[in-house]
C-alpha positions as CSV (number, residue, x, y, z in Angstrom):
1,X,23.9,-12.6,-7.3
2,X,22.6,-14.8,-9.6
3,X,22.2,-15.6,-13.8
4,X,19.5,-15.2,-15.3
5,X,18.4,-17.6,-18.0
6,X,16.6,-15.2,-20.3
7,X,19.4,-12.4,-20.8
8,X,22.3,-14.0,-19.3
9,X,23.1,-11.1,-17.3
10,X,24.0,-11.0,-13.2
11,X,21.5,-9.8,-11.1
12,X,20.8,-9.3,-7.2
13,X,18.4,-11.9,-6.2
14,X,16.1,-9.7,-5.5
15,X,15.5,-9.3,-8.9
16,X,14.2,-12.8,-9.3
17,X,11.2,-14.1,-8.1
18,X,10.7,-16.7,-5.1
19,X,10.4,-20.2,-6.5
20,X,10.3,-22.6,-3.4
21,X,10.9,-26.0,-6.1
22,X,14.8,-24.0,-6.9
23,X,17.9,-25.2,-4.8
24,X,18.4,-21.5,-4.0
25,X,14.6,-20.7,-3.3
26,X,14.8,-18.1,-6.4
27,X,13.5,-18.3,-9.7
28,X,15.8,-18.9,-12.9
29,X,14.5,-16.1,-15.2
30,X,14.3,-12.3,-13.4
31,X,11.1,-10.5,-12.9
32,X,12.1,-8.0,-16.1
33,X,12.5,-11.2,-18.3
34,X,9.3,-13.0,-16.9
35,X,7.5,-9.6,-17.0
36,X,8.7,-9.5,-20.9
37,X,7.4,-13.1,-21.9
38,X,4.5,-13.3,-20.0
39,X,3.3,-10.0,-21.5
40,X,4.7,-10.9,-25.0
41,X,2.0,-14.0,-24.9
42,X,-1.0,-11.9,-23.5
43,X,-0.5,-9.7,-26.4
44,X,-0.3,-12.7,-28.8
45,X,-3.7,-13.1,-27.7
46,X,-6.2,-11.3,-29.5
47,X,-9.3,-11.7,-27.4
48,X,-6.7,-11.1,-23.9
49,X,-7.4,-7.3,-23.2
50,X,-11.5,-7.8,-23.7
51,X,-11.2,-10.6,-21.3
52,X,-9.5,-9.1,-18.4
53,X,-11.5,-5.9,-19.0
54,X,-14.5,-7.5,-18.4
55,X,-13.4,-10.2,-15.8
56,X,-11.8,-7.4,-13.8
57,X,-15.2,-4.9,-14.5
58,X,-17.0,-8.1,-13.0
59,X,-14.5,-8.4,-9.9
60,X,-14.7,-4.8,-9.2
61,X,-18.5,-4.4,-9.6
62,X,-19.6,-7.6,-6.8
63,X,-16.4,-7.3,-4.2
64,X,-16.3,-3.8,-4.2
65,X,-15.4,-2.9,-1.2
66,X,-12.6,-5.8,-1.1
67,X,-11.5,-4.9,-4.1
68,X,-10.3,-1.3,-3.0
69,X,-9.1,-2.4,0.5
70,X,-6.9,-4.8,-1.4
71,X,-5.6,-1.9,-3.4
72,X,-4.9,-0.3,0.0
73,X,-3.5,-2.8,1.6
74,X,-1.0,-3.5,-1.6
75,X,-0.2,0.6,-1.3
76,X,0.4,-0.3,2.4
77,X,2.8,-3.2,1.5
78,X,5.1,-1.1,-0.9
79,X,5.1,1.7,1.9
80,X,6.5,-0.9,4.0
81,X,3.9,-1.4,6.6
82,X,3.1,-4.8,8.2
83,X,-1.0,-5.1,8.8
84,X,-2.9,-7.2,7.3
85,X,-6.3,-7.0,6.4
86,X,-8.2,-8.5,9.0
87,X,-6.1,-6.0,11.6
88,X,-6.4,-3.1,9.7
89,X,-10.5,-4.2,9.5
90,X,-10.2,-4.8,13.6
91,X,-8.3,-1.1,14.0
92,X,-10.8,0.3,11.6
93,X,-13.7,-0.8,13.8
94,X,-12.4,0.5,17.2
95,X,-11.9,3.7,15.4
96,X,-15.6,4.0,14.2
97,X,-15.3,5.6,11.0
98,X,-14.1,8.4,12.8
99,X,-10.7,10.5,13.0
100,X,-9.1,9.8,16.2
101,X,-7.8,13.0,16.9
102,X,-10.7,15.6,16.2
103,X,-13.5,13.0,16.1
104,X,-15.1,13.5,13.0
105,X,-15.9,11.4,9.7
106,X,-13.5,10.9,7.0
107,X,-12.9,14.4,4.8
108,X,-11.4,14.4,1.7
109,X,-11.6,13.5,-1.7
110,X,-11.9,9.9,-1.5
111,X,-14.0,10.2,1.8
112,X,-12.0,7.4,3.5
113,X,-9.8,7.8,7.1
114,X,-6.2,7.5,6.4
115,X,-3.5,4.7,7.9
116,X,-1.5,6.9,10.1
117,X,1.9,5.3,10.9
118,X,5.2,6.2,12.6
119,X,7.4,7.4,9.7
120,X,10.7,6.0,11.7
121,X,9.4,2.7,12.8
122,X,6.6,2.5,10.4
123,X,4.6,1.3,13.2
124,X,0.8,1.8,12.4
125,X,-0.7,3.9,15.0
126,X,-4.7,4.6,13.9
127,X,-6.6,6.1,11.6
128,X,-6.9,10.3,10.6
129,X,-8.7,12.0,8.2
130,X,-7.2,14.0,5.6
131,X,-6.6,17.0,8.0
132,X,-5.2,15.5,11.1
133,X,-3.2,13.2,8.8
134,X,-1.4,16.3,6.9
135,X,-1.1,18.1,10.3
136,X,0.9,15.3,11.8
137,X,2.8,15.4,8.5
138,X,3.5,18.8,8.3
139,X,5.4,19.0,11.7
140,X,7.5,15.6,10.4
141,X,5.8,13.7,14.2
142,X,8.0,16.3,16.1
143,X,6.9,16.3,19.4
144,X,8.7,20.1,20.3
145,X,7.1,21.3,17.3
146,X,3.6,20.6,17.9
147,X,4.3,21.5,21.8
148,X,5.4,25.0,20.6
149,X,2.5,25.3,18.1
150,X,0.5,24.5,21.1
151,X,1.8,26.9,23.3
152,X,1.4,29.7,20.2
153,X,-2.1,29.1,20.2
154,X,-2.7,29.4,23.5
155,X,-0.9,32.5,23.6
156,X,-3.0,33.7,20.7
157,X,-6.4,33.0,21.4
């Protein structure tokens, strides 16, 4: 637990971000308060939104492409998986652009294979597209299950 400086109140320390200069390697003021004054001075700032909108319209418009596998990779993060970009790049070339249970392109509305990982373990495992990925989801990785659906469509054909 630890004080924070802004609103005096006790907070887990993971409510304060890392500071490696601090005794206890975490900041003084929690994210909350830091969020507040940091935002509080942006909008004291007339000209702030119309810069960002265009610096980020820039950034977007000449790194594309590493702009939206930085937004996956952030997605990836809060999901709790551990790859970074140049391993999900290497896993994304051995796959080919192509869904590594039925072998074919991405599907989908964003048109892009998805990060399949082990729910339990959050192990990354390859890449899907949208309707290999939901499969796998739909019978929650269970072996038996998919064994048995198997088995019914055998018996069925």
């Amino acid at each position: 637990m630890r004080e924070c400086k802004e609103c005096k109140e006790s907070k887990e320390l993971n409510m304060f971000s890392k500071c490696n200069t601090c005794q206890h390697k975490v900041g003084h003021v929690c994210k909350l308060c830091r969020s507040k004054k940091t935002r509080a001075s942006q909008m004291a700032d007339p000209k702030f939104d119309e810069k960002n909108r265009i610096k980020a319209t820039k950034n977007r418009k000449e790194n594309n492409e590493e702009f939206k596998l930085s937004v996956r990779m952030s997605n990836y993060k809060k999901l709790g998986l551990d790859i970074t970009k140049e391993q999900y790049r290497v896993l994304y070339e051995k796959s080919g652009n192509m869904c590594e249970i039925c072998g074919k392109e991405p599907t989908g509305f964003k048109k892009i294979l998805c990060l399949d990982h082990c729910h339990d373990t959050n192990k990354v495992r390859g890449f899907l597209c949208d309707n290999c990925n939901a499969g796998l989801g739909k019978f929650h990785d269970d072996l038996d299950k998919l064994e048995r659906a198997i088995n019914y469509l055998k018996k069925h054909k």
